[in-house]
C-alpha positions as CSV (number, residue, x, y, z in Angstrom):
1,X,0.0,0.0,0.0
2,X,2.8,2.1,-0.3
3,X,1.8,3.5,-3.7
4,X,-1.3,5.2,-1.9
5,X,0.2,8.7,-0.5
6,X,1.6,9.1,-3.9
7,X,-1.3,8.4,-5.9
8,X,-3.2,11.0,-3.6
9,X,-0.7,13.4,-3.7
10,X,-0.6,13.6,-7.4
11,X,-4.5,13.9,-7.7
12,X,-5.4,16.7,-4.8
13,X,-2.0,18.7,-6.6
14,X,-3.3,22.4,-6.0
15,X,-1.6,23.1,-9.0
16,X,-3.6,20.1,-11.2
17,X,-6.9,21.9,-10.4
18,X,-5.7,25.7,-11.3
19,X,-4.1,24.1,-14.5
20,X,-6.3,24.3,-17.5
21,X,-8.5,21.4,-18.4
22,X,-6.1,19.8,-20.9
23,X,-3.5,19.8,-18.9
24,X,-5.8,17.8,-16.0
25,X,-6.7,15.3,-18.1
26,X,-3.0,14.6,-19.6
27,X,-1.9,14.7,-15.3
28,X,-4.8,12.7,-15.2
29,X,-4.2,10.2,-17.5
30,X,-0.7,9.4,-16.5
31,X,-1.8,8.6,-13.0
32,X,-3.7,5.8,-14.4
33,X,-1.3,4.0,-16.9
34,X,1.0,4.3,-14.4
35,X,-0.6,2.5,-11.8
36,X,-2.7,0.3,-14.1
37,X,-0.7,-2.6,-13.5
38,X,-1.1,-2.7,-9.9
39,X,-5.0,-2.1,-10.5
40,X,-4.8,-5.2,-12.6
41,X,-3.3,-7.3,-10.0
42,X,-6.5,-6.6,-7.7
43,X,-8.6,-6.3,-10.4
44,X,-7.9,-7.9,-13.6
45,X,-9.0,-7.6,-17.2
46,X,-10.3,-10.3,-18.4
47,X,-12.1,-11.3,-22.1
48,X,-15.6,-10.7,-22.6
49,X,-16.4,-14.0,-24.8
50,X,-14.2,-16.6,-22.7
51,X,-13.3,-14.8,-19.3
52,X,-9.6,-15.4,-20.1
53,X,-7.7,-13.1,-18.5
54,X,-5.9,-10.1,-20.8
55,X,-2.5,-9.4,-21.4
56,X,-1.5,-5.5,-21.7
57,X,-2.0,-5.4,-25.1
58,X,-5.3,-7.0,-25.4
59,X,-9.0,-5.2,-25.1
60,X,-12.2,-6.6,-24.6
61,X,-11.2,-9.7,-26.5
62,X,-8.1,-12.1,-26.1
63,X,-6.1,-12.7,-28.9
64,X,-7.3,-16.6,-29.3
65,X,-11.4,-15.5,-29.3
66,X,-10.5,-12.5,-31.8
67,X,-8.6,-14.8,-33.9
68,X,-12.2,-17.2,-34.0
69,X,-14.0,-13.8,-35.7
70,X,-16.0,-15.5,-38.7
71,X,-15.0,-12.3,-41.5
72,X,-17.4,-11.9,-44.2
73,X,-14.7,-10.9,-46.6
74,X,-17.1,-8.4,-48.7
75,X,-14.2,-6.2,-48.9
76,X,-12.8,-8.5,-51.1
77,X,-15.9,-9.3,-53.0
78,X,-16.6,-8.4,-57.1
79,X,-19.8,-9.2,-57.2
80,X,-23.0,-8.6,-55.2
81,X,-22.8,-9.9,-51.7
82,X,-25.3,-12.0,-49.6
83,X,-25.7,-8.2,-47.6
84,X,-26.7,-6.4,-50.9
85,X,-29.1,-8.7,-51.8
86,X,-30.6,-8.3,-48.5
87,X,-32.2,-5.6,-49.9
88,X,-32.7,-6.1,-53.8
89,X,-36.4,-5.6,-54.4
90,X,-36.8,-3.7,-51.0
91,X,-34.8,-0.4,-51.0
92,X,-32.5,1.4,-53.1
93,X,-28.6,1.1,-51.8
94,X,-25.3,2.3,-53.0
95,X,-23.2,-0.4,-51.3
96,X,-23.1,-2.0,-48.0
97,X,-21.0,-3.8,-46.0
98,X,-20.2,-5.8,-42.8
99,X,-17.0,-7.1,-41.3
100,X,-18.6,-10.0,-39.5
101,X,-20.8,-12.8,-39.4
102,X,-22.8,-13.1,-36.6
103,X,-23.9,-16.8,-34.9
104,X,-25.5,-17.3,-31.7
105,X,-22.9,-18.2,-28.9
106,X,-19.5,-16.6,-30.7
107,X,-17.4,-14.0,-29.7
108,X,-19.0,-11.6,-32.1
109,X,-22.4,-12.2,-30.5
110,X,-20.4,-10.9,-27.2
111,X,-19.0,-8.0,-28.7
112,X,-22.8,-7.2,-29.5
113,X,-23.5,-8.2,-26.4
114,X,-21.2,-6.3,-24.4
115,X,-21.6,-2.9,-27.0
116,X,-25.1,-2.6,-26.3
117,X,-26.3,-3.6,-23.3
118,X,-22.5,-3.7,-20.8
119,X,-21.9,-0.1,-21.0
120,X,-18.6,-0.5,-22.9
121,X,-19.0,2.4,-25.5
122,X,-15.2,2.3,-26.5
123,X,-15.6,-1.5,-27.7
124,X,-17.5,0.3,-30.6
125,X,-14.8,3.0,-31.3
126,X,-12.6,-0.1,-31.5
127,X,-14.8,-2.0,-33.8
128,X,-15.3,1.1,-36.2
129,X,-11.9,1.5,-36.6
130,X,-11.7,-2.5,-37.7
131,X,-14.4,-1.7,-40.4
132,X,-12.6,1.4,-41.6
133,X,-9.8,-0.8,-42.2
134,X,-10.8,-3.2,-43.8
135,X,-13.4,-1.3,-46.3
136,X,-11.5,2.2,-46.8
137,X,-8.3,0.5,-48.0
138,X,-9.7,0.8,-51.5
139,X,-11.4,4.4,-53.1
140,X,-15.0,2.7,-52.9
141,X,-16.3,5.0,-50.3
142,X,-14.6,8.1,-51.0
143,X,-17.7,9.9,-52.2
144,X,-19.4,9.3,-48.8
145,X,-19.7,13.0,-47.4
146,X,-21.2,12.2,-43.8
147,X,-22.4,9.4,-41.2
148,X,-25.4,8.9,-40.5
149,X,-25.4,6.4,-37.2
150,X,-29.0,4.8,-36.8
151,X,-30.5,6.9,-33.9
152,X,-32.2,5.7,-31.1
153,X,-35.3,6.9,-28.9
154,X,-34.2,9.7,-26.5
155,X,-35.4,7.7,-23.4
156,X,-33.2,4.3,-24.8
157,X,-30.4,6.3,-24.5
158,X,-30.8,8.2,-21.3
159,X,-31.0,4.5,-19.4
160,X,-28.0,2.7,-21.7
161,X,-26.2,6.2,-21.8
162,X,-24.9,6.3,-25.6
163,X,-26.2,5.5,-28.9
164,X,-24.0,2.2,-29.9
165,X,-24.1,3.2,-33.1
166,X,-22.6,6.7,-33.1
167,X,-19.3,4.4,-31.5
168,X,-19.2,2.9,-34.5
169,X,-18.9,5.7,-36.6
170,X,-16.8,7.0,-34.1
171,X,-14.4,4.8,-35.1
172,X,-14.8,5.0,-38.4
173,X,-14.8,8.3,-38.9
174,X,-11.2,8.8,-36.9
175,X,-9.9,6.3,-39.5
176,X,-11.5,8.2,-42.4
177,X,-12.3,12.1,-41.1
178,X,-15.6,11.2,-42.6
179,X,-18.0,13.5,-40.7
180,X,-20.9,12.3,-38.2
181,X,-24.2,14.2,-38.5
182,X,-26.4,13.1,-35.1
183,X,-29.1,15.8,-36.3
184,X,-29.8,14.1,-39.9
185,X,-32.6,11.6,-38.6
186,X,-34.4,10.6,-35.3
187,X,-36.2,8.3,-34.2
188,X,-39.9,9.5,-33.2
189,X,-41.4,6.6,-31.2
190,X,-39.6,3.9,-28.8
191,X,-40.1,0.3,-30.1
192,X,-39.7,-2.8,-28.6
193,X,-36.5,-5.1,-29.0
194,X,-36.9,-7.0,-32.6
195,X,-34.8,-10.3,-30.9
196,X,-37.8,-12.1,-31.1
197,X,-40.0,-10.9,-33.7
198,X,-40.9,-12.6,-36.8
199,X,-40.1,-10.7,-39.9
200,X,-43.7,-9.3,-40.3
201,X,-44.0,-8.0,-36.9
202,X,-40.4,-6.6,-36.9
203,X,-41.4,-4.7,-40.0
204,X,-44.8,-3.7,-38.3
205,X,-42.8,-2.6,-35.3
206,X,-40.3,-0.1,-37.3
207,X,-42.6,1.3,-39.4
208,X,-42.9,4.8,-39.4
209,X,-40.8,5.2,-36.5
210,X,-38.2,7.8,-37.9
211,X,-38.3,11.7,-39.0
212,X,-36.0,13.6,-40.8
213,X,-35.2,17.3,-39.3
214,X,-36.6,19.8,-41.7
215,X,-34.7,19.6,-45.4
216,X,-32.1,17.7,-43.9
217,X,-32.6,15.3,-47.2
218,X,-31.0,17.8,-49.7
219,X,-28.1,18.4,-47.6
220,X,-25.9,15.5,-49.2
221,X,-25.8,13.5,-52.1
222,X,-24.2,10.4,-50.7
223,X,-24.5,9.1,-46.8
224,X,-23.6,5.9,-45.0
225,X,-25.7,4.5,-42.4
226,X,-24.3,2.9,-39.6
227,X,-25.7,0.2,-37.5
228,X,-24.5,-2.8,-35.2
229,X,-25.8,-5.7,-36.7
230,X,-28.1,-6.3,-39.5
231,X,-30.5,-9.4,-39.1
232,X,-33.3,-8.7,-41.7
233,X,-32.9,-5.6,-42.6
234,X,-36.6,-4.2,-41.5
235,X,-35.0,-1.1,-39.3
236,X,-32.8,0.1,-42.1
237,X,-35.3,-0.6,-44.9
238,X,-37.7,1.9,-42.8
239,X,-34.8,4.4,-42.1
240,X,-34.2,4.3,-46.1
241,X,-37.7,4.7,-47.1
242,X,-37.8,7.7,-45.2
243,X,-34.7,9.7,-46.5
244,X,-35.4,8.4,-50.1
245,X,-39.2,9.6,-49.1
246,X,-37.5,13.3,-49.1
247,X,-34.7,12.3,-51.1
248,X,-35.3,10.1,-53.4
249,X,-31.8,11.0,-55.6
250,X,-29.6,10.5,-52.3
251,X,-27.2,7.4,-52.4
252,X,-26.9,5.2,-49.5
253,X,-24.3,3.3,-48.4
254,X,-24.7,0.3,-45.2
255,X,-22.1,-0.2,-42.5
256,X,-22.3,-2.6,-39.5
257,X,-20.4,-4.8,-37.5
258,X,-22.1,-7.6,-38.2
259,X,-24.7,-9.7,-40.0
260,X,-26.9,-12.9,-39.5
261,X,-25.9,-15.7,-41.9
């Protein structure tokens, strides 16, 4: 316990709380990484699929359950992937893409898991940054001028605290400097989880459930939506019709993290 009257004497420094803000949080900052090793001794890290504990270099995931990530590989594709033809006959869409598959009991379903409802908000920023990596290597989405995460009901994000979505494009957006526009599109009534729904009542229960602010259709010519994962497609289909409703010339491009096989 001897680190104690150090670690104390370096946070109630007089002259850390007269400094400006910036220079707080770097003091801050320092305080933790240095003492993080001895906080993982009481309290370790450990992975969120497999409850192996981390090394220093891991987060979230250890290197063995990140290494069992099922990739789609669309990045790589020619020709119309299994994602695109989610929504032939449906809705208009530029391109889409997502870096995994997701299956019931596999680390992707934990990152899901954990993203959305284990208030880990920077395990989104981390897997944004994965899907700017492995789409923007090429030129197809240099005519994407903004992100548009899909939004979520005011009172869903009071009680989780974030939007999961804007940590996506978070991430993606430090990779590419593509701009995020929060204001573009809410959501106007709260709906109930789709886990369970059949296809007709997940449709039923998205329908109509989004508003665009204003003219906020004619601002851009070419947006990407961003979600988390993609199962059949009914939330974004009604987030499309909507845009196209005002828009109907605007190209739309999908990102997510995942979706079902």
């Amino acid at each position: 316990m001897i680190f104690l009257p150090g670690l104390f004497l370096s946070v109630l420094n007089t002259q850390m709380f007269v400094a400006p803000i910036n220079k707080y949080h770097t003091a801050f900052r320092s305080i933790l990484i240095y003492y993080k090793p001895i906080f993982n001794l009481v309290f370790p890290a450990t992975c969120i699929h497999c409850s192996r504990e981390l090394l220093s270099e891991e987060s979230y995931l250890c290197w063995c359950c990140e290494v069992g990530f099922k990739h789609t590989g669309f990045e790589n594709q020619k020709v119309p992937t299994p994602l695109d033809q989610l929504f032939w006959g449906r809705v208009p869409v530029y391109q889409t893409f997502a870096l995994l598959y997701f299956q019931k009991g596999s680390a992707t379903q934990s990152v899901l898991h954990e993203l959305k409802y284990g208030h880990k908000p920077q395990l989104g920023i981390i897997m944004g940054r994965k899907i700017a990596e492995a789409f923007f290597l090429n030129t197809r989405g240099k005519t994407i001028e903004v992100l548009i995460p899909v939004p979520t009901h005011h009172k869903k994000k009071f009680v989780r605290g974030y939007n999961q979505s804007e940590k996506i494009a978070q991430g993606i957006s430090r990779l590419t400097n593509i701009p995020i526009d929060n204001t573009f599109i809410f959501k106007r009534k709260q709906t109930e989880s789709q886990t369970k729904k059949t296809n007709t009542e997940r449709w039923s229960n998205v329908s109509g459930g989004f508003r665009q602010r204003g003219q906020n259709g004619y601002k851009y010519k070419h947006i990407a939506i961003v979600d988390d994962v993609i199962t059949t497609g009914a939330t974004l289909e009604a987030l499309i019709k909507e845009i196209k409703q005002v828009n109907p010339m605007i190209e739309i491009s999908i990102f997510a993290i995942a979706m079902a096989k």
